[in-house]
KEDRENMI-569452 format. One record per residue: residue in three letters; x, z, y of N, C-alpha, C, O in turn. Coordinates in Angstrom, 1 decimal, decimal comma. Atoms other than C-alpha are relative to their C-alpha. Example, Ala and Ser with C-alpha at 12.3 -4.5 7.8 and 13.67 -1.06 7.14 Angstrom:
<atoms>
<atom sevo="ala" n_px="0,9" n_pz="0,0" n_py="-1,2" ca_px="12,3" ca_pz="7,8" ca_py="-4,5" c_px="0,9" c_pz="0,0" c_py="1,2" o_px="1,9" o_pz="0,7" o_py="1,2"/>
<atom sevo="ser" n_px="-0,9" n_pz="0,0" n_py="-1,1" ca_px="13,7" ca_pz="7,1" ca_py="-1,1" c_px="-0,8" c_pz="0,8" c_py="1,1" o_px="-0,3" o_pz="0,9" o_py="2,2"/>
</atoms>
This chain:
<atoms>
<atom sevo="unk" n_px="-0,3" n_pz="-0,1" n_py="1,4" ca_px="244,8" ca_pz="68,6" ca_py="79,0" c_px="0,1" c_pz="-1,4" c_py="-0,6" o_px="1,2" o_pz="-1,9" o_py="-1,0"/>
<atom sevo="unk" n_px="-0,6" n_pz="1,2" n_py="0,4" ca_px="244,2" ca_pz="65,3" ca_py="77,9" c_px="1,1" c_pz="-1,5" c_py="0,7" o_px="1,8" o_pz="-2,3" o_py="0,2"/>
<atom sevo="unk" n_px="-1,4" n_pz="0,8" n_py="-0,7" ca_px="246,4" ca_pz="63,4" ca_py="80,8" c_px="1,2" c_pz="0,7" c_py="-0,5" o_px="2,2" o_pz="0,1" o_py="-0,8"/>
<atom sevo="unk" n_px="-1,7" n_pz="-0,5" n_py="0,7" ca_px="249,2" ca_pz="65,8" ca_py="79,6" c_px="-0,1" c_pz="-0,3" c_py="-1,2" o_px="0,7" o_pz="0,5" o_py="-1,7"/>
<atom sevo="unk" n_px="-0,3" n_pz="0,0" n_py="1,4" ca_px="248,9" ca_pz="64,7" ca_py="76,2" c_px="0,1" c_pz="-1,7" c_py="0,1" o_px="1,0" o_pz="-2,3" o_py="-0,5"/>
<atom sevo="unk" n_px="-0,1" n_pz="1,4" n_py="0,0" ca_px="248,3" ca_pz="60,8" ca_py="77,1" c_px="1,5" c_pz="0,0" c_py="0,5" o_px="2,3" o_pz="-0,5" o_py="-0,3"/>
<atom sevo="unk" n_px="-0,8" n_pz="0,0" n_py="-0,6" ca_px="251,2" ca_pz="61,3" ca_py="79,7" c_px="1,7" c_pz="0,3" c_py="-1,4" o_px="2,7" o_pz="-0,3" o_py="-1,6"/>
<atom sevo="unk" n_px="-1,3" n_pz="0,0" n_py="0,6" ca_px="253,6" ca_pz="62,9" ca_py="77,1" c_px="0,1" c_pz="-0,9" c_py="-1,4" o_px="1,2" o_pz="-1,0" o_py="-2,0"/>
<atom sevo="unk" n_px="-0,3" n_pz="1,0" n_py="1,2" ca_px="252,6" ca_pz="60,2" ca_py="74,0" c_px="0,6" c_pz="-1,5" c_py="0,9" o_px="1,4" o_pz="-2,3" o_py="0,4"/>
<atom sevo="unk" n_px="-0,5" n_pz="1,3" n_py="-0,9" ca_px="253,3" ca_pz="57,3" ca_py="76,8" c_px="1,6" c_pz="0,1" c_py="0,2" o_px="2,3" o_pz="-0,9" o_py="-0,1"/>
<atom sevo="unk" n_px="-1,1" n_pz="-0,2" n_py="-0,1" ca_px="256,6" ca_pz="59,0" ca_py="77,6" c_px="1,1" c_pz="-0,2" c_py="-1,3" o_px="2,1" o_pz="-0,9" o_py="-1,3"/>
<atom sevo="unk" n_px="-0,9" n_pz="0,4" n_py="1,0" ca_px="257,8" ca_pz="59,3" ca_py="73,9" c_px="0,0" c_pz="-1,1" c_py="-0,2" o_px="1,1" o_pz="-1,4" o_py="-0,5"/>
<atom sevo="unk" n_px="0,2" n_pz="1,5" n_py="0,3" ca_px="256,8" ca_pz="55,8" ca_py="73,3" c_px="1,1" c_pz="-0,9" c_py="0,9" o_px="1,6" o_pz="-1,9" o_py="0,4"/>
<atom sevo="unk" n_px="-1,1" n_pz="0,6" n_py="-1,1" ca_px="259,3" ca_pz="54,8" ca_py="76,5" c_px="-1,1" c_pz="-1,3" c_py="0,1" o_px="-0,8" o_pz="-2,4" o_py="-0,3"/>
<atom sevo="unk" n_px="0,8" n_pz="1,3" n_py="-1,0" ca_px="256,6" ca_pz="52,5" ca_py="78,1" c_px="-0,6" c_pz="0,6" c_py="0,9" o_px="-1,0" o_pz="1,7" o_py="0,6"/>
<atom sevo="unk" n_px="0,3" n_pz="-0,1" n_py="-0,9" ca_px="255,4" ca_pz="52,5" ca_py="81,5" c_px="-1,7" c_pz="0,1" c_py="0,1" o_px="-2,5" o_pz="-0,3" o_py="-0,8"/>
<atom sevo="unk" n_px="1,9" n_pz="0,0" n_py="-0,1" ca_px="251,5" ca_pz="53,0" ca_py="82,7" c_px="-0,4" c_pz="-1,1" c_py="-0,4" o_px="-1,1" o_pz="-1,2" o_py="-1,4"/>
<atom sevo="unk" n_px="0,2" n_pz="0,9" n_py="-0,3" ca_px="251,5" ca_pz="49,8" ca_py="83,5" c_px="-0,6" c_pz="-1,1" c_py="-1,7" o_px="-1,6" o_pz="-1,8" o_py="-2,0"/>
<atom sevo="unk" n_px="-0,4" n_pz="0,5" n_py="1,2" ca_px="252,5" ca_pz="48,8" ca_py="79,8" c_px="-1,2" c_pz="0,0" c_py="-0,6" o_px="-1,8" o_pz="-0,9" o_py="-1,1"/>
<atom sevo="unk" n_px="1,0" n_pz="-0,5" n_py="0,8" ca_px="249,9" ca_pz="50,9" ca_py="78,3" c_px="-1,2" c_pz="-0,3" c_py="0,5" o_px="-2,0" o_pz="-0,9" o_py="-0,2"/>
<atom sevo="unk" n_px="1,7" n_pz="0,9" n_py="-0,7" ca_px="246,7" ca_pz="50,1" ca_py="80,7" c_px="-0,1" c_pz="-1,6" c_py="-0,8" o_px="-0,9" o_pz="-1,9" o_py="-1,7"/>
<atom sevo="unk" n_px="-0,2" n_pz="1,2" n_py="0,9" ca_px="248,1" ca_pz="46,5" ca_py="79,6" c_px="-0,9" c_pz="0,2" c_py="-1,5" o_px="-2,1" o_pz="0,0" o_py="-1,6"/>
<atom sevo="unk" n_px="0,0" n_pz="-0,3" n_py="1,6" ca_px="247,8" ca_pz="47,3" ca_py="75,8" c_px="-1,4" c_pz="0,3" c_py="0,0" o_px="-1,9" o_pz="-0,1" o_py="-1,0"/>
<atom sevo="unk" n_px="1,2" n_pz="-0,9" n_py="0,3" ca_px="244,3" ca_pz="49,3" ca_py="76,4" c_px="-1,3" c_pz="-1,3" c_py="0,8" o_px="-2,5" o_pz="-1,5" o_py="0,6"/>
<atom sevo="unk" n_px="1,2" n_pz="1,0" n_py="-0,8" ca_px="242,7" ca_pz="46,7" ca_py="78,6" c_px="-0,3" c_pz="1,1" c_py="1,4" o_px="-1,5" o_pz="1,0" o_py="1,7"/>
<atom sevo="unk" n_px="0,0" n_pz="-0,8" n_py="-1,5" ca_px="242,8" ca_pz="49,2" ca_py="82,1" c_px="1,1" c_pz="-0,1" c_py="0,7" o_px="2,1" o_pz="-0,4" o_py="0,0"/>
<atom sevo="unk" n_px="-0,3" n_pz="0,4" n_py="-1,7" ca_px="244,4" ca_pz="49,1" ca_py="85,9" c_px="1,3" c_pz="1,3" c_py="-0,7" o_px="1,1" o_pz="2,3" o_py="-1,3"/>
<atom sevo="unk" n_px="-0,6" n_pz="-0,9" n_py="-0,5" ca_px="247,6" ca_pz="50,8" ca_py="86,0" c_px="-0,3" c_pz="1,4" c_py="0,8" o_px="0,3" o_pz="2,5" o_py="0,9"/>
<atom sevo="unk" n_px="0,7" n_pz="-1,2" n_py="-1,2" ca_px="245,9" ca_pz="53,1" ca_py="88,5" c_px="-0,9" c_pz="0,8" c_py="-0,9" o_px="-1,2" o_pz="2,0" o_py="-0,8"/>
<atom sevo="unk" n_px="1,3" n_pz="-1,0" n_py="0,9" ca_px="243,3" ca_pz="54,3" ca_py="86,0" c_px="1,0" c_pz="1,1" c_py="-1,4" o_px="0,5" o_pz="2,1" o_py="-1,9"/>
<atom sevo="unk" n_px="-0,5" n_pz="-0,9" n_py="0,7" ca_px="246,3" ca_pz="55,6" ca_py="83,6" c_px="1,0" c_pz="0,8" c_py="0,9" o_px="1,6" o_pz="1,7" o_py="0,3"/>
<atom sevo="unk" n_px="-0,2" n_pz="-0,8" n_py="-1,3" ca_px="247,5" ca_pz="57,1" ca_py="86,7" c_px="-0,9" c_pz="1,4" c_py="-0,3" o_px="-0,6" o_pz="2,5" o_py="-0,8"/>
<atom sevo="unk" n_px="0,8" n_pz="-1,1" n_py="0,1" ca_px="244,4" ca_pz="59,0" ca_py="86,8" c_px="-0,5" c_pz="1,1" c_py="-0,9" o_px="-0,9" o_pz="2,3" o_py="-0,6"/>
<atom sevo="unk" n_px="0,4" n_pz="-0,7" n_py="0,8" ca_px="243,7" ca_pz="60,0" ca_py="83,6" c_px="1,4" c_pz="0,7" c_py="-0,3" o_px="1,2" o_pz="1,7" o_py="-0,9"/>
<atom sevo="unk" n_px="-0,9" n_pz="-1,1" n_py="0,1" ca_px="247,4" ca_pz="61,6" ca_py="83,4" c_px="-0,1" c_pz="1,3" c_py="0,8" o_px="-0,1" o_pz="2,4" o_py="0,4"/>
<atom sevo="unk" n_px="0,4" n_pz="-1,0" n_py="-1,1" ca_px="246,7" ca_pz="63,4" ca_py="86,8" c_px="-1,5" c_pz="0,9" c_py="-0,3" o_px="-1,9" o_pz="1,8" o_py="0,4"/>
<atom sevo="unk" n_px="1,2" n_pz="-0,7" n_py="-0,4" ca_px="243,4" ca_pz="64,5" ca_py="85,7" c_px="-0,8" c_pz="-0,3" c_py="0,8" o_px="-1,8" o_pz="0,4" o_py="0,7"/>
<atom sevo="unk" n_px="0,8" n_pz="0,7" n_py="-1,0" ca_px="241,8" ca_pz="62,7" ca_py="88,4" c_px="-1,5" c_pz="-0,7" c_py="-0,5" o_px="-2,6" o_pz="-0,8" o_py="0,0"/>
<atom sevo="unk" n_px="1,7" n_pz="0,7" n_py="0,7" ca_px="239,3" ca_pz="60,8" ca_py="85,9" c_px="0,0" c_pz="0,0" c_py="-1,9" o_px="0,8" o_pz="-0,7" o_py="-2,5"/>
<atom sevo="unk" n_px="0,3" n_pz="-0,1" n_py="1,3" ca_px="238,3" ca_pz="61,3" ca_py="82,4" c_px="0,3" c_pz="-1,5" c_py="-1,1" o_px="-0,5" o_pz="-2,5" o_py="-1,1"/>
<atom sevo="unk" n_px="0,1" n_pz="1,6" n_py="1,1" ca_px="239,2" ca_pz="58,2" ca_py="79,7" c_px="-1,6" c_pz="-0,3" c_py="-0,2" o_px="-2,2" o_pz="0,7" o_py="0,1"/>
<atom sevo="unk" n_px="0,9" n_pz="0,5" n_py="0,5" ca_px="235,7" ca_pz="56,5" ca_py="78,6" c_px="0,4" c_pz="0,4" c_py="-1,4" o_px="1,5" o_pz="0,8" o_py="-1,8"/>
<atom sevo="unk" n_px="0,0" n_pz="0,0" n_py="1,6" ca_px="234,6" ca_pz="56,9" ca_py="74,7" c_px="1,0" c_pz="-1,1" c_py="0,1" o_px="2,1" o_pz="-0,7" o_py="0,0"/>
<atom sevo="unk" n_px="-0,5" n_pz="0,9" n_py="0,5" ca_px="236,0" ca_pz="53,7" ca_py="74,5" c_px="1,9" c_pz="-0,3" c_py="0,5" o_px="2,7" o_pz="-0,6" o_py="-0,3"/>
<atom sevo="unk" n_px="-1,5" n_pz="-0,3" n_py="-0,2" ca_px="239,6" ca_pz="53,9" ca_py="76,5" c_px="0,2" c_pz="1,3" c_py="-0,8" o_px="1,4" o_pz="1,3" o_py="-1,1"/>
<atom sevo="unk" n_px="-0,9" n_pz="-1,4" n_py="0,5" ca_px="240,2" ca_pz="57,4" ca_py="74,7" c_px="0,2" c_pz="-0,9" c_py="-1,5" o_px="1,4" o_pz="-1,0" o_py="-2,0"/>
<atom sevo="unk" n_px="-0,3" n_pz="0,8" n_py="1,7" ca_px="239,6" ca_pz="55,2" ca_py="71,0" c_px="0,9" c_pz="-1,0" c_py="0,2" o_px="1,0" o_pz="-1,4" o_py="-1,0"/>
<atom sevo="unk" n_px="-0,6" n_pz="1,2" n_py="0,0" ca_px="241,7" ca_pz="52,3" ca_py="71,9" c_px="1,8" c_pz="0,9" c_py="0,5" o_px="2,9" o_pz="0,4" o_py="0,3"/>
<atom sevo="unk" n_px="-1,4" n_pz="-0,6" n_py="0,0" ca_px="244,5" ca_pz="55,1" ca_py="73,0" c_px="0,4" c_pz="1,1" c_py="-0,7" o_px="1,6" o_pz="1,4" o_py="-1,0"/>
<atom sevo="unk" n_px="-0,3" n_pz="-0,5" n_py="2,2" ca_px="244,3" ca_pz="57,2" ca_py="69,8" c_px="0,6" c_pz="-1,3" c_py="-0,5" o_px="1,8" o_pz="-1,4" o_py="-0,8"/>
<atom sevo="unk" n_px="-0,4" n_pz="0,6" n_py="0,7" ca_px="244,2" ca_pz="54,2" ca_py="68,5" c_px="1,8" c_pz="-0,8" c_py="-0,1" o_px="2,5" o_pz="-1,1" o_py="-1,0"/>
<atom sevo="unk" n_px="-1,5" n_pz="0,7" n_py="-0,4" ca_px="247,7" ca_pz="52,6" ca_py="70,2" c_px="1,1" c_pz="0,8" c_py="-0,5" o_px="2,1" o_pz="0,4" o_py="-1,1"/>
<atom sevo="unk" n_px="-1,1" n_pz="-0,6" n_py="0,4" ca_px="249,6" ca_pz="55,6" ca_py="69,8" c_px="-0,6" c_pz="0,6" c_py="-1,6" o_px="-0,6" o_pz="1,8" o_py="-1,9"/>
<atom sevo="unk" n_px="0,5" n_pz="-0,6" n_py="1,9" ca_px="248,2" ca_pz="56,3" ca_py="65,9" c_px="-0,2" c_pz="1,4" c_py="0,3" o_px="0,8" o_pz="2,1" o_py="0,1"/>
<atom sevo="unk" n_px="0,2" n_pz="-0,9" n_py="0,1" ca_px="246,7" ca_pz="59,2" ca_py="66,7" c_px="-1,4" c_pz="0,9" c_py="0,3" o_px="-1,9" o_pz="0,7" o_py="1,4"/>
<atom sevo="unk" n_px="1,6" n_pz="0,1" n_py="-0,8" ca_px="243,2" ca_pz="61,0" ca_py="66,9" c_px="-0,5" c_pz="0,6" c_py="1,0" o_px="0,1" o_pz="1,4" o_py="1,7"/>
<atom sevo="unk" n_px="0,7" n_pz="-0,2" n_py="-1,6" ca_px="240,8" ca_pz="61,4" ca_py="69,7" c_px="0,0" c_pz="1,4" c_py="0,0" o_px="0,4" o_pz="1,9" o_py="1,0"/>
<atom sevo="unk" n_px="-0,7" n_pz="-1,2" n_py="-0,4" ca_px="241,1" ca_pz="64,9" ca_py="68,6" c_px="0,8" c_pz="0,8" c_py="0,1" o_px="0,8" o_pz="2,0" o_py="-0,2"/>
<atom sevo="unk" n_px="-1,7" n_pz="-0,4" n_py="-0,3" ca_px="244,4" ca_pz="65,5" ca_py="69,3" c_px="0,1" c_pz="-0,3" c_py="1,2" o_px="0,7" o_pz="0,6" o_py="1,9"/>
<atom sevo="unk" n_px="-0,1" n_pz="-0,4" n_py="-1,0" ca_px="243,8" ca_pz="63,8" ca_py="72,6" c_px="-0,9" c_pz="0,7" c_py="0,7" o_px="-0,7" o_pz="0,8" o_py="1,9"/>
<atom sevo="unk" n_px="1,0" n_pz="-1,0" n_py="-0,9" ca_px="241,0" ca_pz="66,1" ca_py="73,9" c_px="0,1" c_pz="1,2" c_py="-0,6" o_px="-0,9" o_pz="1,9" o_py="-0,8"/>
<atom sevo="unk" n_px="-0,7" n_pz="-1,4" n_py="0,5" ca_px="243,1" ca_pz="69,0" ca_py="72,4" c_px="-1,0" c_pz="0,6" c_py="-0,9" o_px="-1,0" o_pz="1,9" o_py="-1,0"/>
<atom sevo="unk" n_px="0,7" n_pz="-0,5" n_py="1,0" ca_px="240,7" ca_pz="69,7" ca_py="69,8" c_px="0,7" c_pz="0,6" c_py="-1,7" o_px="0,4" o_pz="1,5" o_py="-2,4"/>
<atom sevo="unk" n_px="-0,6" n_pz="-0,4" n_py="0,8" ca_px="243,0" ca_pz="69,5" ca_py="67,2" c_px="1,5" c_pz="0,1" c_py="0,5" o_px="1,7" o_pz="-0,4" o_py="1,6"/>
<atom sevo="unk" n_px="-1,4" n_pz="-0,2" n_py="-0,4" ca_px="247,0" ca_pz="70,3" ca_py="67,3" c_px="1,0" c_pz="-1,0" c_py="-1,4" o_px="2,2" o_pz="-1,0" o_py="-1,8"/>
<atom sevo="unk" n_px="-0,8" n_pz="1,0" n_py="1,0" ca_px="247,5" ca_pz="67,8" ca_py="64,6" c_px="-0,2" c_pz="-1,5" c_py="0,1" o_px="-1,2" o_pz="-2,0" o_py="-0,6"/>
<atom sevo="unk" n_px="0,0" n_pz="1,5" n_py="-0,2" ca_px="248,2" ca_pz="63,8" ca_py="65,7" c_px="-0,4" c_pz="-0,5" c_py="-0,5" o_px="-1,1" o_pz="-1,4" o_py="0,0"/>
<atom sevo="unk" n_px="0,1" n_pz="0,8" n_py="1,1" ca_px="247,9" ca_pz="62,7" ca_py="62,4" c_px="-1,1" c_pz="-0,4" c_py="-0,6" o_px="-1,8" o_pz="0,5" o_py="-1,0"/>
<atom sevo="unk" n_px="1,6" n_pz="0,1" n_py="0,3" ca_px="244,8" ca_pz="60,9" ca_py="61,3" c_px="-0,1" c_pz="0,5" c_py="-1,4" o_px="0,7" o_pz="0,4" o_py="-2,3"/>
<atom sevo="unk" n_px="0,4" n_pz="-0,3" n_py="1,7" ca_px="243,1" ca_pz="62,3" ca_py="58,3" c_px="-1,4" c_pz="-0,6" c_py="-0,1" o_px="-2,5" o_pz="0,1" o_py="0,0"/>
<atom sevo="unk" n_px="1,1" n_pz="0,3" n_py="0,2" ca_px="240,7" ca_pz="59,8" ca_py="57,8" c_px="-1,7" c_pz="0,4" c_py="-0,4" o_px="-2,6" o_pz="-0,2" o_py="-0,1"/>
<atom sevo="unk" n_px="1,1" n_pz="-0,3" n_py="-0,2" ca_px="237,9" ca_pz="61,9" ca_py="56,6" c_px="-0,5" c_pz="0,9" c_py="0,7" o_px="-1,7" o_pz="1,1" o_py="0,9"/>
<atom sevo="unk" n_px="0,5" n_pz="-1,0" n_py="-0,9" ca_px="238,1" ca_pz="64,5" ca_py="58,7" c_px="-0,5" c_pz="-1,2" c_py="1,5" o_px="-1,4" o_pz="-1,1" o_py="2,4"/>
<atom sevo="unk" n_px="0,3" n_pz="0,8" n_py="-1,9" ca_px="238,2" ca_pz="61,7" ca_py="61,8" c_px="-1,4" c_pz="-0,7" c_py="-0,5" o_px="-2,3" o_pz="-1,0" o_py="0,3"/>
<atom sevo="unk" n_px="1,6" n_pz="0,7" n_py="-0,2" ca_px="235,3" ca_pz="60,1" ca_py="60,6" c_px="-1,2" c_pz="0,6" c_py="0,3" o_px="-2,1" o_pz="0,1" o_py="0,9"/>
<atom sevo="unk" n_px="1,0" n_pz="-1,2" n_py="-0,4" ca_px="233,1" ca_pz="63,1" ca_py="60,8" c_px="0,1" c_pz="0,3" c_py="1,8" o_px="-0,8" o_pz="0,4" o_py="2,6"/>
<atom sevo="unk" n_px="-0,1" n_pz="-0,8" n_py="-1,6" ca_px="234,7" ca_pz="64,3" ca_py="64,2" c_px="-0,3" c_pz="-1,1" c_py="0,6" o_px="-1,1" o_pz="-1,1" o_py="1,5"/>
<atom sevo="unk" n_px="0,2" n_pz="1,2" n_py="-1,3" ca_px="235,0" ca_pz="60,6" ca_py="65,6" c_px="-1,6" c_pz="-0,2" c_py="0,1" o_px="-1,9" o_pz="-0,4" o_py="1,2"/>
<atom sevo="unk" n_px="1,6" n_pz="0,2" n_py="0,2" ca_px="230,7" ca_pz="60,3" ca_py="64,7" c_px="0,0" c_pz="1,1" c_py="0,9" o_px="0,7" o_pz="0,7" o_py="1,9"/>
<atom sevo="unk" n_px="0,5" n_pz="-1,0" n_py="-0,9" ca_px="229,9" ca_pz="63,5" ca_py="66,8" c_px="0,8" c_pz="-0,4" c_py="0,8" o_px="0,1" o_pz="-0,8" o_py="1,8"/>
<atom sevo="unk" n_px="-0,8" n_pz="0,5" n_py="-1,5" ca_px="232,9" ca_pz="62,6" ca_py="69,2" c_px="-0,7" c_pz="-1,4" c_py="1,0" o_px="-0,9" o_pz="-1,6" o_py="2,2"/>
<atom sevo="unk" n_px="0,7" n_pz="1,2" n_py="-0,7" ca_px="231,2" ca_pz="59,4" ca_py="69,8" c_px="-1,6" c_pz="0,0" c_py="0,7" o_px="-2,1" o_pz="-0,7" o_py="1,5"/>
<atom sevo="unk" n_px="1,4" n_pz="-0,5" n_py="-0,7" ca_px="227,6" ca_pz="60,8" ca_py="70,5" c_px="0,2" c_pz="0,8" c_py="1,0" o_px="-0,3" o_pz="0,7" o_py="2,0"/>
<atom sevo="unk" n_px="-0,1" n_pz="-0,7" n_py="-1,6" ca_px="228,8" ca_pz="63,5" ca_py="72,8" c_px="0,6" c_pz="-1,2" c_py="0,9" o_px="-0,1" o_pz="-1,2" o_py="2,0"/>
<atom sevo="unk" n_px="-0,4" n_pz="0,7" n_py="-0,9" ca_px="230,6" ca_pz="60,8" ca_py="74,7" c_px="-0,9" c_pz="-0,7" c_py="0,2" o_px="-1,5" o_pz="-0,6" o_py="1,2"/>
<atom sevo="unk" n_px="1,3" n_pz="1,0" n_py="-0,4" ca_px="228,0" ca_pz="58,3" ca_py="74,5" c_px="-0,9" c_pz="1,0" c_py="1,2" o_px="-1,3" o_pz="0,5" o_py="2,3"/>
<atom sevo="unk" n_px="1,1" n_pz="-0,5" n_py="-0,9" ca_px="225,7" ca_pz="61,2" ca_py="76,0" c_px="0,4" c_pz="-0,1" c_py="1,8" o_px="-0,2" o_pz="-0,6" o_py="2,8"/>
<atom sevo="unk" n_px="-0,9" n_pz="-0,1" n_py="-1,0" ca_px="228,3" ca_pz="61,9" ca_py="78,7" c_px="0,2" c_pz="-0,8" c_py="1,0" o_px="0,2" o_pz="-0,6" o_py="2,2"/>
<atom sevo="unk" n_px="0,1" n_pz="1,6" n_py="-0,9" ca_px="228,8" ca_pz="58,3" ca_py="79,7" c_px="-0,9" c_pz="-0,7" c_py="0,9" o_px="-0,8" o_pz="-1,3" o_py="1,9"/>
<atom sevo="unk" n_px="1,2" n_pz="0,6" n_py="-0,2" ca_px="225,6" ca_pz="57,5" ca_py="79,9" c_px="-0,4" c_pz="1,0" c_py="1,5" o_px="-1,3" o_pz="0,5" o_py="2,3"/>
<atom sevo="unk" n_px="0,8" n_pz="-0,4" n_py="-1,1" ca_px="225,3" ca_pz="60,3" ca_py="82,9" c_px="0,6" c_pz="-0,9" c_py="1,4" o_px="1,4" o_pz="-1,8" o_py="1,3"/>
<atom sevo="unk" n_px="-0,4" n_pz="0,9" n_py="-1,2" ca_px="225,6" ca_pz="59,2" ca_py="86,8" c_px="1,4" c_pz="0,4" c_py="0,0" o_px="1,7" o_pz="0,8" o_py="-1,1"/>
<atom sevo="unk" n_px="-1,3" n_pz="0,1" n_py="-0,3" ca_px="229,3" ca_pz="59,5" ca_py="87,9" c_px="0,3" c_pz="1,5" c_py="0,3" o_px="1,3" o_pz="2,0" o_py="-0,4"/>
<atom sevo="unk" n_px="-0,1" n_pz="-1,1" n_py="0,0" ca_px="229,0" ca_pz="62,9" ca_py="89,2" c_px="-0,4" c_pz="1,0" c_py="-0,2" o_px="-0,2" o_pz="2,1" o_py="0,3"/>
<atom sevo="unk" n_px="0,3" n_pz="-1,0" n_py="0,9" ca_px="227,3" ca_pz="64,5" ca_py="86,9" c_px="0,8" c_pz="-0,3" c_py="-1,4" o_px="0,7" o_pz="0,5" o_py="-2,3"/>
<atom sevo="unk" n_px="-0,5" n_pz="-0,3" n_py="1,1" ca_px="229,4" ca_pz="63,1" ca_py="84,2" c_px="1,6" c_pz="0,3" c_py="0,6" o_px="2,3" o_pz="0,7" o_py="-0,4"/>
<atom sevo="unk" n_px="-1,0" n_pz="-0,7" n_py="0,2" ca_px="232,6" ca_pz="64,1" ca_py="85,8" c_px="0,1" c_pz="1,4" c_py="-0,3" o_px="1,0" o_pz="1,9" o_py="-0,9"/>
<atom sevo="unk" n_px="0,1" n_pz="-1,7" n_py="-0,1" ca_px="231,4" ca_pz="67,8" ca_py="86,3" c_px="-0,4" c_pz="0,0" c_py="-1,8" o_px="0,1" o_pz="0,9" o_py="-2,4"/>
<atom sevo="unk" n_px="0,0" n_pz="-0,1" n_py="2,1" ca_px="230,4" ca_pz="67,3" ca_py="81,9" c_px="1,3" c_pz="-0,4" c_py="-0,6" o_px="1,8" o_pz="0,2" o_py="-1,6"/>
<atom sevo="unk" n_px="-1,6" n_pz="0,3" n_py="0,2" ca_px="233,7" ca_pz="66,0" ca_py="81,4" c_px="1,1" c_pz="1,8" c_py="0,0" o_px="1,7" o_pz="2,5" o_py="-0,9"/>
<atom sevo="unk" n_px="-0,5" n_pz="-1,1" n_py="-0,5" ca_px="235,1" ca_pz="69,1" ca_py="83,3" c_px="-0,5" c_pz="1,5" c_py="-0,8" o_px="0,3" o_pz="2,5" o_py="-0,9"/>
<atom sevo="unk" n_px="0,5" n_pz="-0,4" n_py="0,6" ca_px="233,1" ca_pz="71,0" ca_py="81,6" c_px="0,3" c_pz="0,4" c_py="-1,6" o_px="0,3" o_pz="1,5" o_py="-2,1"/>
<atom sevo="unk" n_px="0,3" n_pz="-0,1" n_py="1,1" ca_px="233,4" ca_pz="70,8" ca_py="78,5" c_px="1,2" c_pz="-0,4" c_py="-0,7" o_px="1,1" o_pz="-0,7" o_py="-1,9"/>
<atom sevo="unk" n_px="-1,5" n_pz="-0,3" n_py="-0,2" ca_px="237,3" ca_pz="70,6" ca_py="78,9" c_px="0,2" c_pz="1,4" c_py="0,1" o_px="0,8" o_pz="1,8" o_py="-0,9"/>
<atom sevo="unk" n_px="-0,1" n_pz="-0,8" n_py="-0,3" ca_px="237,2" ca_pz="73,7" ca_py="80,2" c_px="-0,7" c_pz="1,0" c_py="-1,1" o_px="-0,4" o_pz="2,2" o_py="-1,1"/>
<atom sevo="unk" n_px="0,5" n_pz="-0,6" n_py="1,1" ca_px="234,8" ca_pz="74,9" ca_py="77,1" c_px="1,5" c_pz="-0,3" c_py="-1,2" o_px="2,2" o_pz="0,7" o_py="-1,3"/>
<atom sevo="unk" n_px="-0,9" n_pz="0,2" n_py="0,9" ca_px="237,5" ca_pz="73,5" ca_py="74,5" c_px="1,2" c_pz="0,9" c_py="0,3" o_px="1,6" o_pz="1,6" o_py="-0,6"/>
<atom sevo="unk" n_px="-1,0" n_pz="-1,1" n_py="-0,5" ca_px="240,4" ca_pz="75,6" ca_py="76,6" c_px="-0,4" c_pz="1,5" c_py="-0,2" o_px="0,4" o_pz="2,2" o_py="-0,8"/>
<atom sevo="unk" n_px="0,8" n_pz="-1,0" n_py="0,9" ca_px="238,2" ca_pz="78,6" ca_py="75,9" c_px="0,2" c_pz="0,3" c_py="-1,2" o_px="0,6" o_pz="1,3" o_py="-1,7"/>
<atom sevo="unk" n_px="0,0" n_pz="0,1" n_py="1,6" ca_px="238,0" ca_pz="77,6" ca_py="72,6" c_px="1,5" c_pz="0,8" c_py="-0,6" o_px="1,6" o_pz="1,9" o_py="-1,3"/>
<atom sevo="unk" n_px="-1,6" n_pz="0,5" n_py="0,5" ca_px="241,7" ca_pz="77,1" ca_py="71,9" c_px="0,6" c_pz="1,6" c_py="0,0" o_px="0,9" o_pz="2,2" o_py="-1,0"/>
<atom sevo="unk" n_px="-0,3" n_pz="-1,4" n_py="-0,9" ca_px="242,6" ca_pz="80,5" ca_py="74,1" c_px="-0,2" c_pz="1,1" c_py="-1,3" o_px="0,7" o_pz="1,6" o_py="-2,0"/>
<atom sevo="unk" n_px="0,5" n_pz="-1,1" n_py="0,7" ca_px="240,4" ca_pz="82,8" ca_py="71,9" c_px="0,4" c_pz="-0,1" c_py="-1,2" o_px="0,9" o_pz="0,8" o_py="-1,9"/>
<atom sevo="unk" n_px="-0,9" n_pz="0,0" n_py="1,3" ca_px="241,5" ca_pz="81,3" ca_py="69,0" c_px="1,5" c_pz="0,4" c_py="-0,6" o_px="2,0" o_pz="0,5" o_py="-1,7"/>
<atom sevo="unk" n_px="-1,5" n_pz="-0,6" n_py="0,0" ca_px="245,0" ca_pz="82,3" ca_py="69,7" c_px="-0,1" c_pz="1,5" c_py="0,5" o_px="0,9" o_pz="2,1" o_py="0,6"/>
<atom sevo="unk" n_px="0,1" n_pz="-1,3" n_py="-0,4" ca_px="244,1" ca_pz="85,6" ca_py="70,8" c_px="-0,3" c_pz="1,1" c_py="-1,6" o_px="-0,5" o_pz="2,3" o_py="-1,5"/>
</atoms>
C-alpha cells in the first residue's frame, strides 16, 4: 500500500528512484524496496517523502484518500503518527517489520469495512 502510493507519486512526478532516494537522502535500492514492499520507510524517510511530493504521511500509509495537506488535521495525525512510528522504530528489526506489517494490514481492514 504504501510502495504503490510512493511508486505511483514518483511516476507522476517523471523521476527515477534514483532521483528521489537523491532528494530524500536514501540508496536507490531502498526506494526499490519500499515500492516492492520489501521494507517499510522510517518515520523519518516517510516525512521527507510526504514532504517532497506535498503531500501527507496519511495519504502515504493510506490512512487518508486525500493528498492534500490540511494543516490542522496533519498536525494532530502527524503527533500520534510520529509516536506510533517512534514506538515501531525503536523495535529490533524483526519485530518491527512484523509491526510494520501489522499494522498495514490493520489500516486495510480499516479501509475495507469502511467501504462495506
Amino acid at each position: 500500500m504504501i510502495g504503490e502510493k510512493i511508486k505511483e507519486l514518483r511516476k507522476n512526478s517523471k523521476i527515477t528512484q534514483e532521483q528521489l532516494g537523491n532528494a530524500i537522502g536514501v540508496s536507490k535500492m531502498a526506494i526499490s524496496y519500499f515500492e516492492k514492499g520489501k521494507k517499510s520507510p522510517g518515520r523519518e524517510s516517510l516525512e521527507k517523502i510526504a514532504d517532497y511530493f506535498g503531500v501527507t504521511t496519511d495519504y502515504l500509509l493510506g490512512r487518508s484518500e486525500d493528498p492534500e495537506l490540511n494543516e490542522e488535521e496533519d498536525k494532530v495525525v502527524s503527533e500520534e503518527g510520529k509516536n506510533i512510528m517512534a514506538i515501531i522504530e525503536s523495535l529490533p528489526e524483526d519485530e518491527r517489520k512484523k509491526a510494520w506489517e501489522q499494522l498495514e494490514m490493520y489500516v486495510t481492514y480499516m479501509q475495507n469495512k469502511k467501504n462495506d
